[in-house]
C-alpha positions as CSV (number, residue, x, y, z in Angstrom):
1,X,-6.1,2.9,15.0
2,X,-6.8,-0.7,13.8
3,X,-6.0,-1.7,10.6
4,X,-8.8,-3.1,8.0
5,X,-7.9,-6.4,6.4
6,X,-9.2,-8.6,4.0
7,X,-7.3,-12.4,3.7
8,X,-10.1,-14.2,1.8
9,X,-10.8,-12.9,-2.0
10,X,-11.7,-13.9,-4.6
11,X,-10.8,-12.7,-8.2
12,X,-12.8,-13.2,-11.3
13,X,-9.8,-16.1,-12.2
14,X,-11.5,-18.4,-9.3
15,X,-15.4,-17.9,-8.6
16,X,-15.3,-13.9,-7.7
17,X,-16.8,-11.6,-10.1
18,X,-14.0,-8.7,-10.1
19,X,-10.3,-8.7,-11.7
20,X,-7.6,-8.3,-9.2
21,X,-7.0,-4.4,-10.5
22,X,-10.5,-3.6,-9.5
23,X,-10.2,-5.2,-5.9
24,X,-7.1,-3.3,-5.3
25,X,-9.1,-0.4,-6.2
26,X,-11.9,-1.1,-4.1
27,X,-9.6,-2.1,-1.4
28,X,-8.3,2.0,-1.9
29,X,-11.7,3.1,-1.4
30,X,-12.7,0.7,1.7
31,X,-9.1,1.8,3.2
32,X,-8.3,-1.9,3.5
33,X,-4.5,-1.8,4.3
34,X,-3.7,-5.5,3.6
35,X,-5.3,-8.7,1.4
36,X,-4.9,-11.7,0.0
37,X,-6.1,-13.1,-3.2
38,X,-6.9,-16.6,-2.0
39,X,-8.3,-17.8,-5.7
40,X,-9.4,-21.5,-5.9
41,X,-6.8,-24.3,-6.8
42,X,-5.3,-21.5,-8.6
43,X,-2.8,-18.2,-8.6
44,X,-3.4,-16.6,-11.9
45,X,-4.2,-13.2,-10.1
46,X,-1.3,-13.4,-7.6
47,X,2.0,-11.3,-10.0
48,X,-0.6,-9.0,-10.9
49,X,-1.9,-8.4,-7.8
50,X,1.2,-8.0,-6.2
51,X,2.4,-5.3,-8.3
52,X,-1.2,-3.2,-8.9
53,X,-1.3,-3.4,-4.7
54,X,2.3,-2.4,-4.4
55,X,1.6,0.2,-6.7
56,X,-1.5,1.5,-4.4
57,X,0.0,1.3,-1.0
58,X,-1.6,-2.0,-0.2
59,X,0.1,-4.6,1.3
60,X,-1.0,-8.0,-0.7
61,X,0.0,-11.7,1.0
62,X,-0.1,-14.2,-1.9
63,X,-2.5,-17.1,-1.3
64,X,-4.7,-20.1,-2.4
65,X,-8.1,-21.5,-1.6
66,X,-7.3,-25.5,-1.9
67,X,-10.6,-27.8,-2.0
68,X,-9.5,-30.9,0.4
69,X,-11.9,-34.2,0.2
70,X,-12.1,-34.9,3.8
71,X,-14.8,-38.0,5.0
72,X,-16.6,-35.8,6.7
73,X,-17.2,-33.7,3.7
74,X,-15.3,-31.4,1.5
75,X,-12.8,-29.0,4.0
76,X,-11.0,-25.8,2.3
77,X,-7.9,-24.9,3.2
78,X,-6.5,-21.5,2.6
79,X,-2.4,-21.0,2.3
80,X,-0.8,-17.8,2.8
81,X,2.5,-16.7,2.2
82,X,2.8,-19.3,-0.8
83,X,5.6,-19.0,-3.6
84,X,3.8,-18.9,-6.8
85,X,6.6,-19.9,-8.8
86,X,7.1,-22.8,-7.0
87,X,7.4,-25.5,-9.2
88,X,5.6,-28.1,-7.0
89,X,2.4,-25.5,-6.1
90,X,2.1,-25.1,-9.4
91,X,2.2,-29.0,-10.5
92,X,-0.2,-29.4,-7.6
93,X,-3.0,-26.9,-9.2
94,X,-2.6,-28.1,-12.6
95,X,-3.1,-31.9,-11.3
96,X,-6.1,-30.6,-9.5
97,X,-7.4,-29.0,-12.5
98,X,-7.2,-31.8,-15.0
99,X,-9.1,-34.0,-12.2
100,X,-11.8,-31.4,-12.0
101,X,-12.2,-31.4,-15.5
102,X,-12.1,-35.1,-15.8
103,X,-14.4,-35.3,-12.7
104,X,-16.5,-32.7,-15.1
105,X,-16.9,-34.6,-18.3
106,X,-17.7,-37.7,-16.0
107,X,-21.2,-35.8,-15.1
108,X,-21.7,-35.3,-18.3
């Protein structure tokens, strides 16, 4: 039997509309055996949702959704497997955020 995976979701910590805990339990329900919480430029959800799946029986693989400015457009590039303690990921996001933000209060 083939197993049902998910490795692209989104929590309501990026632009998805659901905490992690309720798309662990909809996960349950769809019998998805394995996701990933790929949130943009961020991994608030991850320790949560690695404990909540383990808890259910789902396998989780930690992840991001980074947006890349490419000249061709704007590219994004998911990681999987990331360490979301690591110090660098983490100074990485939060310079990302403060340049959205400043990138924010330009438009306005």
């Amino acid at each position: 039997m083939d197993k049902k995976i998910d490795l692209h979701v989104h929590t309501n910590k990026s632009d998805g509309i659901f905490s992690e805990k309720k798309i662990i339990d909809l996960a349950v329900k769809e019998k998805i055996e394995i996701i990933s919480i790929t949130d943009h430029d961020n991994v608030d959800a991850v320790e949560t949702s690695r404990i909540y799946a383990g808890e259910a029986g789902i396998k989780l693989i930690s992840g991001i959704e980074f947006s890349i400015d490419h000249p061709n457009g704007e590219l994004h590039l998911l990681g999987y497997g990331i360490d979301h303690y690591d110090q660098h990921i983490l100074d990485t996001i939060n310079e990302l955020s403060l340049a959205r933000e400043m990138r924010a209060r330009e438009i306005v």
